[in-house]
CHARMM internal coordinates of N, CA and C (Angstrom, degrees):
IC EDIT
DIST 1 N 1 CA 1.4472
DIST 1 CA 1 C 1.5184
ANGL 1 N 1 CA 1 C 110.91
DIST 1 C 2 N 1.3586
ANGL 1 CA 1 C 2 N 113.82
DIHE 1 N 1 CA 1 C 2 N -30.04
DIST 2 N 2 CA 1.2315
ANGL 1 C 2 N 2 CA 123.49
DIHE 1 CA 1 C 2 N 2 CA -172.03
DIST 2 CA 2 C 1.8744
ANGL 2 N 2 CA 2 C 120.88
DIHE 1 C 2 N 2 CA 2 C -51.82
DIST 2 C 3 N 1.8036
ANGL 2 CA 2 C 3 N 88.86
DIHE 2 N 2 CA 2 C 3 N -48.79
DIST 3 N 3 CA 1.2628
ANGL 2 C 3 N 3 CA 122.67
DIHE 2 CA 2 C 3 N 3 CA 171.83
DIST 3 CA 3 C 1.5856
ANGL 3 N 3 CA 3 C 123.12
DIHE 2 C 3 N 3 CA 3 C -56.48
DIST 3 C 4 N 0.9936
ANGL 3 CA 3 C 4 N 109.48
DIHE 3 N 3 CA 3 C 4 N -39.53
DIST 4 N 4 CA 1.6510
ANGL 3 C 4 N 4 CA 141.56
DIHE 3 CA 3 C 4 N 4 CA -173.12
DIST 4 CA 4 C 2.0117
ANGL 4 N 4 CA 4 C 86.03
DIHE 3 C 4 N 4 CA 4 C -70.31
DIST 4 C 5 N 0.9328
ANGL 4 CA 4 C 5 N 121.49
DIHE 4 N 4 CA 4 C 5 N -68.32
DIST 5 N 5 CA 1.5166
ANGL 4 C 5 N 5 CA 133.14
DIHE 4 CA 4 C 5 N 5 CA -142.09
DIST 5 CA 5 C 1.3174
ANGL 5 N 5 CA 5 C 101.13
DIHE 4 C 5 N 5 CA 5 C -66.65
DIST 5 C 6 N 1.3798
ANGL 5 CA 5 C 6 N 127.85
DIHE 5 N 5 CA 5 C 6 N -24.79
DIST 6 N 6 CA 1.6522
ANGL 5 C 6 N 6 CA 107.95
DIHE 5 CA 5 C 6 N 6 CA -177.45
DIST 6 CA 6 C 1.7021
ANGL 6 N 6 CA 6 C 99.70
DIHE 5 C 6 N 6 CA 6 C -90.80
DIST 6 C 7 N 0.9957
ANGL 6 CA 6 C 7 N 116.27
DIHE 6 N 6 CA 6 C 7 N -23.18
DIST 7 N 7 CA 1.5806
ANGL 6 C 7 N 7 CA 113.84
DIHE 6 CA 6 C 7 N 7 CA 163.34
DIST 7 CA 7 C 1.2814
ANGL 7 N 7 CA 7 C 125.15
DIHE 6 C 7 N 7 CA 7 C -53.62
DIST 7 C 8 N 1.4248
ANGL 7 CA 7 C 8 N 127.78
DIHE 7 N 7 CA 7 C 8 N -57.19
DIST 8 N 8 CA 1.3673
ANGL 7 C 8 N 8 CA 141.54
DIHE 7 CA 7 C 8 N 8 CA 174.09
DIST 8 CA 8 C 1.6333
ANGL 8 N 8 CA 8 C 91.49
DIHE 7 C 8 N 8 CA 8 C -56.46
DIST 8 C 9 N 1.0359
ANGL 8 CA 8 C 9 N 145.91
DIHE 8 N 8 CA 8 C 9 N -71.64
DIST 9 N 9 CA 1.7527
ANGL 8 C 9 N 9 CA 144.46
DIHE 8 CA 8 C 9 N 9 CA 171.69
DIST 9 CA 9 C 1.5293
ANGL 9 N 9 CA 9 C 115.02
DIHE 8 C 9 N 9 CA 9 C -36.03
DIST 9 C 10 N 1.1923
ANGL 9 CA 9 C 10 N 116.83
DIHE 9 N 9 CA 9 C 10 N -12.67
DIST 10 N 10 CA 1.5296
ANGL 9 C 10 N 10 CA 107.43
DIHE 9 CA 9 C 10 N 10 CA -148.91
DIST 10 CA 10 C 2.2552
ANGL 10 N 10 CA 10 C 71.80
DIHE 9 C 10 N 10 CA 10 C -114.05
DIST 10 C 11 N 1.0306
ANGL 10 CA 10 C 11 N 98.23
DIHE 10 N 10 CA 10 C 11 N -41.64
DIST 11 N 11 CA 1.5099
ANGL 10 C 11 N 11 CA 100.35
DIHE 10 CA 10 C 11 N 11 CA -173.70
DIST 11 CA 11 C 1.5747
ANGL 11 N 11 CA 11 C 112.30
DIHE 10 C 11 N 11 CA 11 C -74.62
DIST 11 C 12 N 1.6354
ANGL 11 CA 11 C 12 N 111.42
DIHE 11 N 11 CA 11 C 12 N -23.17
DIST 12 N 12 CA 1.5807
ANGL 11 C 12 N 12 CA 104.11
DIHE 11 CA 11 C 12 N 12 CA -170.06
DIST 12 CA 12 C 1.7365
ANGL 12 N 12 CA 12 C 138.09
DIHE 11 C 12 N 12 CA 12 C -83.32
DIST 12 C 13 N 1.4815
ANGL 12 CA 12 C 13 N 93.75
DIHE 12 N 12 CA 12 C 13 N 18.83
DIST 13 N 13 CA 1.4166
ANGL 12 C 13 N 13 CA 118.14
DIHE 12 CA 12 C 13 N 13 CA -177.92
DIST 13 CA 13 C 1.5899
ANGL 13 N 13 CA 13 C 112.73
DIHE 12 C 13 N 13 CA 13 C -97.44
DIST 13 C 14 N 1.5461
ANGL 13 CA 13 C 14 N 98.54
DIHE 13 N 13 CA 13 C 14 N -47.01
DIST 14 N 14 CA 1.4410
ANGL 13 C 14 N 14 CA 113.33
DIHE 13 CA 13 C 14 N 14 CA 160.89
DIST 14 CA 14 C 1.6178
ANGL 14 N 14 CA 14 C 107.18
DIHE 13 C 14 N 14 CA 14 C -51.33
DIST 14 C 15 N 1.2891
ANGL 14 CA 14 C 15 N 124.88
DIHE 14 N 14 CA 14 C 15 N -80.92
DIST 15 N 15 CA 1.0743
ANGL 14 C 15 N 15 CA 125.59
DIHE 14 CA 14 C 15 N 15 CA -179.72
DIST 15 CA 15 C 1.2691
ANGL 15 N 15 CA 15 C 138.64
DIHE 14 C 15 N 15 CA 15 C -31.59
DIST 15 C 16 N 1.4797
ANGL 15 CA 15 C 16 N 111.00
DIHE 15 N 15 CA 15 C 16 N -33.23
DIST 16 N 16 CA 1.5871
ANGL 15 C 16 N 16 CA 131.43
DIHE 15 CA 15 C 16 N 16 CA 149.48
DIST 16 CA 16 C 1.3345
ANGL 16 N 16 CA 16 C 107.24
DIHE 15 C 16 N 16 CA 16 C -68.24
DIST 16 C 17 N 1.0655
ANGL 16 CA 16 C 17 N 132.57
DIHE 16 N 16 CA 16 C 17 N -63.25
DIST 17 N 17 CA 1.9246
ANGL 16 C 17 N 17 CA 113.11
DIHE 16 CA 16 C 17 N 17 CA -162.17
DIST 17 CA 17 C 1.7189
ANGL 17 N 17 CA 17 C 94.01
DIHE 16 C 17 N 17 CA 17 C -51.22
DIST 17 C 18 N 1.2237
ANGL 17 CA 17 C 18 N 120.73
DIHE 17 N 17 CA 17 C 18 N -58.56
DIST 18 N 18 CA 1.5054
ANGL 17 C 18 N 18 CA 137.12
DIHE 17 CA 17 C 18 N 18 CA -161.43
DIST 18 CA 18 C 1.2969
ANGL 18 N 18 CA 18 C 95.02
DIHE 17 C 18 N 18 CA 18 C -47.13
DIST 18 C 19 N 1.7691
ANGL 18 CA 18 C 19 N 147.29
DIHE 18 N 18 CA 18 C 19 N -54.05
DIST 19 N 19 CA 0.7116
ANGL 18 C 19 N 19 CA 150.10
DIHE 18 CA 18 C 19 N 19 CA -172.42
DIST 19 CA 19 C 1.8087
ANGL 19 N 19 CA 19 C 112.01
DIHE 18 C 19 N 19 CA 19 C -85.14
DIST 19 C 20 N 1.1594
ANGL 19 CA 19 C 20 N 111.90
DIHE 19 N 19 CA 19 C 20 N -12.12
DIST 20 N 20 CA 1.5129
ANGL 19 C 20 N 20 CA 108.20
DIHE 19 CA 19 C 20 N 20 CA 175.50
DIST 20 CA 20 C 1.4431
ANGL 20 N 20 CA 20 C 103.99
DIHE 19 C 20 N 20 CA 20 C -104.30
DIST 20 C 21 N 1.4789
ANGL 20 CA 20 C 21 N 132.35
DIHE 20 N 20 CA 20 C 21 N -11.36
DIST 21 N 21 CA 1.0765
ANGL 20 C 21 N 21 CA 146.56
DIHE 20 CA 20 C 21 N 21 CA 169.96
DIST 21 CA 21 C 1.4635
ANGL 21 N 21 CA 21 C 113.01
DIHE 20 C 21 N 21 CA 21 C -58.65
DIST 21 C 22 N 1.9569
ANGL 21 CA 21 C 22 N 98.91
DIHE 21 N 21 CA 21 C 22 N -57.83
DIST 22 N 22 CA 1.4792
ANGL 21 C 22 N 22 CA 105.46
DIHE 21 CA 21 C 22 N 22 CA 166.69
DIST 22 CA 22 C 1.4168
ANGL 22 N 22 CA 22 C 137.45
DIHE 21 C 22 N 22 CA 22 C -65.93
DIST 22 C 23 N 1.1417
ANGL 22 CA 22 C 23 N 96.15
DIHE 22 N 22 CA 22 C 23 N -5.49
DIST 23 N 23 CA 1.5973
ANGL 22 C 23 N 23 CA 108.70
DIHE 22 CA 22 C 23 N 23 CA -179.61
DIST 23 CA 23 C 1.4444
ANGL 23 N 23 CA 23 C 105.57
DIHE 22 C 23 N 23 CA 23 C -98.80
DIST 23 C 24 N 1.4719
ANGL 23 CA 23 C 24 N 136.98
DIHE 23 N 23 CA 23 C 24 N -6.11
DIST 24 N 24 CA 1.0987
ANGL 23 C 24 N 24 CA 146.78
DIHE 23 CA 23 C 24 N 24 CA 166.75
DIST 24 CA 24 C 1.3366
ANGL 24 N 24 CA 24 C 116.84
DIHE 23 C 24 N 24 CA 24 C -84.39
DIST 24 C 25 N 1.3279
ANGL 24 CA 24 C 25 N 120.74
DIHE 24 N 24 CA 24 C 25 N -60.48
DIST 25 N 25 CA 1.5346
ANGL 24 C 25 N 25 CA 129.57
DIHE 24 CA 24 C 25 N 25 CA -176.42
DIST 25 CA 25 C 1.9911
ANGL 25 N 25 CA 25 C 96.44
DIHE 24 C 25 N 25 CA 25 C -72.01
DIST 25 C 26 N 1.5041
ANGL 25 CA 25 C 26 N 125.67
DIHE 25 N 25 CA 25 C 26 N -12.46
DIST 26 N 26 CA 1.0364
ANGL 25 C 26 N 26 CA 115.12
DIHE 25 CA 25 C 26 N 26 CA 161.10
DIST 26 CA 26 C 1.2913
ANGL 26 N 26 CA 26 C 138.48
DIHE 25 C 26 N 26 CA 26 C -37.98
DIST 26 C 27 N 1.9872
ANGL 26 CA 26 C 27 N 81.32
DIHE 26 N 26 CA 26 C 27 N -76.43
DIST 27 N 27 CA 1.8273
ANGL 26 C 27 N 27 CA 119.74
DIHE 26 CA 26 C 27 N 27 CA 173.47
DIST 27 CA 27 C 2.0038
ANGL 27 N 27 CA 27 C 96.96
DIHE 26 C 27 N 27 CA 27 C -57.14
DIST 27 C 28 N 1.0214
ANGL 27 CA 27 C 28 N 119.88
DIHE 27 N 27 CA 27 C 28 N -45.90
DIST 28 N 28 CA 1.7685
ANGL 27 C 28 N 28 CA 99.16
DIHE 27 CA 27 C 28 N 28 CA -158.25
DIST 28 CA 28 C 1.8301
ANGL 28 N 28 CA 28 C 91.87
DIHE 27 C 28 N 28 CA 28 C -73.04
DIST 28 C 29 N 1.8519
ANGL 28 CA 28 C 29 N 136.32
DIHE 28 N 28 CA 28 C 29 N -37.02
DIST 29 N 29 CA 1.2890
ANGL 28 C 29 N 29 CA 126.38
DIHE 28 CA 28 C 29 N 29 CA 172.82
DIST 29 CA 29 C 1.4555
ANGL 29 N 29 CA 29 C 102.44
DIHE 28 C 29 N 29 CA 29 C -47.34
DIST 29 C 30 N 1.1202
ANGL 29 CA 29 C 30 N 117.35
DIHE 29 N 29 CA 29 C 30 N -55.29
DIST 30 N 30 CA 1.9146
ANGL 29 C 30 N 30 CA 124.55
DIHE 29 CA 29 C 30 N 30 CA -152.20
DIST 30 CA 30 C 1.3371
ANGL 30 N 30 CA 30 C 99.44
DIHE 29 C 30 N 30 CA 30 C -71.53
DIST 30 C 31 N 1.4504
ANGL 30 CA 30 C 31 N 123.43
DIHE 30 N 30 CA 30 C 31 N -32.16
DIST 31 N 31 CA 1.7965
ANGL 30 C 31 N 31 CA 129.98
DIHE 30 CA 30 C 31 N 31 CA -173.87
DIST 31 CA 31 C 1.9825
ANGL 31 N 31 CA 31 C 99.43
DIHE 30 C 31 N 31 CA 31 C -71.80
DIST 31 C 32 N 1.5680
ANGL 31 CA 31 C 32 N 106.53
DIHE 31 N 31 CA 31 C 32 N -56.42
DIST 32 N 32 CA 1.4219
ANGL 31 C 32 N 32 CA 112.61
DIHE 31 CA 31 C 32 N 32 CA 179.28
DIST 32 CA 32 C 1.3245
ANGL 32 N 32 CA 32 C 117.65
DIHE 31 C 32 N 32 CA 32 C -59.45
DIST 32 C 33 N 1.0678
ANGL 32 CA 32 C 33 N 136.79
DIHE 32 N 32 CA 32 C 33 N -29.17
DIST 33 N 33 CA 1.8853
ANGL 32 C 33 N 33 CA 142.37
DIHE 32 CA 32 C 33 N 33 CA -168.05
DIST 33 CA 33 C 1.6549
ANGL 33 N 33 CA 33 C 68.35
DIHE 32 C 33 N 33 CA 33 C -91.47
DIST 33 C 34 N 1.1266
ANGL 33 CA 33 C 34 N 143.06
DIHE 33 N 33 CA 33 C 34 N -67.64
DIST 34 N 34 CA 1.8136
ANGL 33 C 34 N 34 CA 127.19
DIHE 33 CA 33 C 34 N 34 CA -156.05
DIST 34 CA 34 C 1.8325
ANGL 34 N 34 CA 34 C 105.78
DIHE 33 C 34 N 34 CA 34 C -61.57
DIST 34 C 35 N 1.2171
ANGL 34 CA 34 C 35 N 113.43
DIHE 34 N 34 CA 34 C 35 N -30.29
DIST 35 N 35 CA 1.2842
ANGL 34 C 35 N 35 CA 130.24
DIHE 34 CA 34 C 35 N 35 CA -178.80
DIST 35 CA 35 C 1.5874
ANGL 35 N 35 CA 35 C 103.22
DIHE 34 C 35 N 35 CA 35 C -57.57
DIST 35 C 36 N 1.4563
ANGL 35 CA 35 C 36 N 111.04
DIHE 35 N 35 CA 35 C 36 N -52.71
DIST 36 N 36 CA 1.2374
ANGL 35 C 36 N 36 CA 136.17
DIHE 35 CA 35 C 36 N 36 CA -156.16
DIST 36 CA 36 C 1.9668
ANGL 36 N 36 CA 36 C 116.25
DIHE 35 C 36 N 36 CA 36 C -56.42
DIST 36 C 37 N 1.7785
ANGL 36 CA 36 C 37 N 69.00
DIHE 36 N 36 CA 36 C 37 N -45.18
DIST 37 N 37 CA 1.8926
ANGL 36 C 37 N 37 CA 99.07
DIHE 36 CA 36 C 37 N 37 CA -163.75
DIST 37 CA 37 C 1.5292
ANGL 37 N 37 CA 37 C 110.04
DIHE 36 C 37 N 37 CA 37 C -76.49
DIST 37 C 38 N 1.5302
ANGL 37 CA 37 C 38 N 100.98
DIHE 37 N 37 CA 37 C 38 N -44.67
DIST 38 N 38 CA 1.7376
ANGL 37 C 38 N 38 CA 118.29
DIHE 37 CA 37 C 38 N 38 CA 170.16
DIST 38 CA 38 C 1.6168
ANGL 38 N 38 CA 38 C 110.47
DIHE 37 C 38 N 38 CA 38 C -74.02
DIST 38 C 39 N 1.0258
ANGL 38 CA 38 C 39 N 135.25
DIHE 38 N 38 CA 38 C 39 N -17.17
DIST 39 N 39 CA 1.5292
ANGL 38 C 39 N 39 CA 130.49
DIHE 38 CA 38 C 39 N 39 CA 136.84
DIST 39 CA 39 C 1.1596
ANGL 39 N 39 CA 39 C 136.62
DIHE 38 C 39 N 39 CA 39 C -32.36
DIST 39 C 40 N 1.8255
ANGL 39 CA 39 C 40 N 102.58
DIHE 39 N 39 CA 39 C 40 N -67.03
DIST 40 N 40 CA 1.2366
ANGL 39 C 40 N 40 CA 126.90
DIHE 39 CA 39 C 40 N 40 CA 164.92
DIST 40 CA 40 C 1.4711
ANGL 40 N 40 CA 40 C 121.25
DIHE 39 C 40 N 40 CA 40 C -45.87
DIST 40 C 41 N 1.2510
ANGL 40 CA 40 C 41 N 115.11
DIHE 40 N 40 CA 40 C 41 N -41.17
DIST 41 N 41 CA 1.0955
ANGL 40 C 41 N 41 CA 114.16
DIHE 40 CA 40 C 41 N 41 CA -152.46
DIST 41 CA 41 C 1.7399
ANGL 41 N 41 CA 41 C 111.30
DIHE 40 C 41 N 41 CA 41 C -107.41
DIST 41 C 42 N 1.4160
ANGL 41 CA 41 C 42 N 91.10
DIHE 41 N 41 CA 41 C 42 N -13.89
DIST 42 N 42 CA 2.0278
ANGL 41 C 42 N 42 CA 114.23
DIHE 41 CA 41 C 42 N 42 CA 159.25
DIST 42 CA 42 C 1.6783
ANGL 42 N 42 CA 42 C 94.23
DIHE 41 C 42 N 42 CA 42 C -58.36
DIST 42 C 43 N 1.8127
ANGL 42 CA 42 C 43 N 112.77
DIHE 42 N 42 CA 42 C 43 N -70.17
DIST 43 N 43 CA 0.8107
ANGL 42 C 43 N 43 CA 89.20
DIHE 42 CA 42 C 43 N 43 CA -144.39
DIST 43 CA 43 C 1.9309
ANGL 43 N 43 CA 43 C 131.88
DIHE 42 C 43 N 43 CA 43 C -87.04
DIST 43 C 44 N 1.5238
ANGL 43 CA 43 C 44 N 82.21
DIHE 43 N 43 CA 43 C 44 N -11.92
DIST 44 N 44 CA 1.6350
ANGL 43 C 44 N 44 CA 87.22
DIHE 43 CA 43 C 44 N 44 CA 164.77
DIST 44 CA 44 C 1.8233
ANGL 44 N 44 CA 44 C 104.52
DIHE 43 C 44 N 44 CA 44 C -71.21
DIST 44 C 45 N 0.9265
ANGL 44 CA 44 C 45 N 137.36
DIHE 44 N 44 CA 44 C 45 N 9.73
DIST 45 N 45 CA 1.0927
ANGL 44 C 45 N 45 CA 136.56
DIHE 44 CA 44 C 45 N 45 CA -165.64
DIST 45 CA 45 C 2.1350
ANGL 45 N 45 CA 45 C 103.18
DIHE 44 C 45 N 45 CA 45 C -96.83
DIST 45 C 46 N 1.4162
ANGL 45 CA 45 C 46 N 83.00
DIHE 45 N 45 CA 45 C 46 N -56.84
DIST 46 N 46 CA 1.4933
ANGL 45 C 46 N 46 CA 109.21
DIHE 45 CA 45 C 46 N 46 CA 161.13
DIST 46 CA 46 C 1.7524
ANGL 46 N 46 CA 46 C 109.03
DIHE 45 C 46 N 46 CA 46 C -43.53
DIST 46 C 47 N 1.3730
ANGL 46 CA 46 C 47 N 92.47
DIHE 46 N 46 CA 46 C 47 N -74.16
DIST 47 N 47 CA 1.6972
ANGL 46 C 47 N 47 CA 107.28
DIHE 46 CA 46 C 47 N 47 CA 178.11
DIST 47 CA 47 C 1.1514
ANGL 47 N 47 CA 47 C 117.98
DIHE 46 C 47 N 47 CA 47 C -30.27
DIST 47 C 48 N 1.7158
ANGL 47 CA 47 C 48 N 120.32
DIHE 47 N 47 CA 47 C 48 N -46.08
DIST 48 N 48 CA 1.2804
ANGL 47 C 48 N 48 CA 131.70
DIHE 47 CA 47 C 48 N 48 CA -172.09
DIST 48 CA 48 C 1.5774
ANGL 48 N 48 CA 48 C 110.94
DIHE 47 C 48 N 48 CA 48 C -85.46
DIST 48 C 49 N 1.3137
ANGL 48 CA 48 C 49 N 105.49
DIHE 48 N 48 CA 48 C 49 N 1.81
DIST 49 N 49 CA 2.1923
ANGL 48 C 49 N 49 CA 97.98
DIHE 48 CA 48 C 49 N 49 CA -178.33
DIST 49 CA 49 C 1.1461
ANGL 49 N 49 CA 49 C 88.89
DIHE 48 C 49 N 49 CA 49 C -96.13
DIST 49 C 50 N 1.3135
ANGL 49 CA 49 C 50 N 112.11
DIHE 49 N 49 CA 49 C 50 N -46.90
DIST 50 N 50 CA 1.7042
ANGL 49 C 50 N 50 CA 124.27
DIHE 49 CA 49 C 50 N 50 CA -162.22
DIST 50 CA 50 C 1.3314
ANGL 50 N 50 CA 50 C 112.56
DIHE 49 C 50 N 50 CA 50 C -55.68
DIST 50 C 51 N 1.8183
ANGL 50 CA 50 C 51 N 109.30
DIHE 50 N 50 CA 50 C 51 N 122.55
DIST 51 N 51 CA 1.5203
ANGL 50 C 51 N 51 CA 115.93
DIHE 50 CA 50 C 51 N 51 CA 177.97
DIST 51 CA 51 C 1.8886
ANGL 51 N 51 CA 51 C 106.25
DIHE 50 C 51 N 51 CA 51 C -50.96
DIST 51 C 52 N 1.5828
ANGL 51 CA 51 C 52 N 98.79
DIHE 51 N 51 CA 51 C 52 N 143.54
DIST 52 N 52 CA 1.3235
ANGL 51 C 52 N 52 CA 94.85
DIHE 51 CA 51 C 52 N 52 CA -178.78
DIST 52 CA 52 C 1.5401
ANGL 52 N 52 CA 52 C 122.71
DIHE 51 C 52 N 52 CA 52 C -90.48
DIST 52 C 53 N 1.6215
ANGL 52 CA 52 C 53 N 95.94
DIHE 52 N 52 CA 52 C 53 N 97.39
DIST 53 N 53 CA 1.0883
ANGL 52 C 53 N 53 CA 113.01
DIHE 52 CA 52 C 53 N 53 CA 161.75
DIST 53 CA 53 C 1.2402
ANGL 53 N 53 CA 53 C 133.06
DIHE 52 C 53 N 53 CA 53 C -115.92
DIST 53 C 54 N 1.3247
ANGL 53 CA 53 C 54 N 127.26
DIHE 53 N 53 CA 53 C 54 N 35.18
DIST 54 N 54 CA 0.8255
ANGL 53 C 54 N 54 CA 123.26
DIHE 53 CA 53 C 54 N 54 CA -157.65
DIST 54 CA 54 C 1.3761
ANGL 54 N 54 CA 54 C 132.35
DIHE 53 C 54 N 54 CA 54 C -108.54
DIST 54 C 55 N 1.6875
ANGL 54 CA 54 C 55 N 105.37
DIHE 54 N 54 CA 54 C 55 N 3.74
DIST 55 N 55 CA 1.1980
ANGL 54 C 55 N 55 CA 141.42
DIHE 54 CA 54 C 55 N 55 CA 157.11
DIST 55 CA 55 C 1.7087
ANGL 55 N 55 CA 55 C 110.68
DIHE 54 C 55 N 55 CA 55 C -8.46
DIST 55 C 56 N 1.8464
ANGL 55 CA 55 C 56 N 102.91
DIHE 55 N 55 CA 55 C 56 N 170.91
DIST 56 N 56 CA 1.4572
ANGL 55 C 56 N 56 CA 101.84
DIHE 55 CA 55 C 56 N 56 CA 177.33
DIST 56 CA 56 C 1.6782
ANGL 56 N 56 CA 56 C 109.71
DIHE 55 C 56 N 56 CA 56 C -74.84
DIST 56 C 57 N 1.5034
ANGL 56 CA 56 C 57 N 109.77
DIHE 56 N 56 CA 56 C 57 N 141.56
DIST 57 N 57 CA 1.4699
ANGL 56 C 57 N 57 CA 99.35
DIHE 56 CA 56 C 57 N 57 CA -176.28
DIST 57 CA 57 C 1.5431
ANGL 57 N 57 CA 57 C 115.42
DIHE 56 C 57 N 57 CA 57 C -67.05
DIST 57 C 58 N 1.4845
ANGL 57 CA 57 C 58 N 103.04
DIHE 57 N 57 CA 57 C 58 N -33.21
DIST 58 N 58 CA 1.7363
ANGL 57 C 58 N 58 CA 97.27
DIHE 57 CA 57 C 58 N 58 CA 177.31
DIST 58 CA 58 C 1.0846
ANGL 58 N 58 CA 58 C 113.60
DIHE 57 C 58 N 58 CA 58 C -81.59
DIST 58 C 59 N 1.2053
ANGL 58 CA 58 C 59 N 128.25
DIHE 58 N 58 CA 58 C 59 N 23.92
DIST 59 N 59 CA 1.7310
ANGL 58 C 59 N 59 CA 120.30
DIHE 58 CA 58 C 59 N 59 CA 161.43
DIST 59 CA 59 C 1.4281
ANGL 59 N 59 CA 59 C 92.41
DIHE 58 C 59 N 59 CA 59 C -87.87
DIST 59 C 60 N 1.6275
ANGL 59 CA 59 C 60 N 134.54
DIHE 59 N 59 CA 59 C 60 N -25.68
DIST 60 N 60 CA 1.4824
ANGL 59 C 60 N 60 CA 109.73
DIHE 59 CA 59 C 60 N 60 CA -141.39
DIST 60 CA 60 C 1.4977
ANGL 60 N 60 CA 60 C 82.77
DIHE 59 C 60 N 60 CA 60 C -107.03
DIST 60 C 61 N 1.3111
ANGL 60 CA 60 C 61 N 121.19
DIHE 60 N 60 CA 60 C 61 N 6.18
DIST 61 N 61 CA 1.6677
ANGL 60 C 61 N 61 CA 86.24
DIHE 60 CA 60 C 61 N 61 CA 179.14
DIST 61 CA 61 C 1.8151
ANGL 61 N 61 CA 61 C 95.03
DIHE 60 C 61 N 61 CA 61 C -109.11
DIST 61 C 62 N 0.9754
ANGL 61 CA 61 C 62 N 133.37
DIHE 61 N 61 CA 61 C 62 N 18.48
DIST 62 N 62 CA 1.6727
ANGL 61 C 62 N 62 CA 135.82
DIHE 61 CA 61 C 62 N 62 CA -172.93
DIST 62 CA 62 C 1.8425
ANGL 62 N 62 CA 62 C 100.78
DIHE 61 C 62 N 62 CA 62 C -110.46
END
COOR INIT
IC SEED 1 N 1 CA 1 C
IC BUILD
């Protein structure tokens, strides 16, 4: 075991960034898809007050 132990130490720094790394590039995917949805959902929100005009523009000038 003795032998084993400066290896497991020599590796467990790596193993932490790698794993705090993943927990970073997690939160900024999981923050953007929430970003994404509350966009979405502004802007059909918007879409839906707004008188409907929103038609093709070259229909409205013919």
């Amino acid at each position: 075991m003795q032998s084993v132990l400066p290896y497991v130490l020599a590796l467990l720094p790596t193993v932490g960034v790698t794993w705090l790394f993943f927990v970073i590039i997690r939160n900024i995917l999981e923050g953007d898809r929430r970003e994404r949805i509350a966009v979405a959902k502004w802007e059909a929100e918007r879409e839906a007050e707004a008188p409907n005009n929103s038609g093709d523009k070259s229909q409205q000038h013919t």
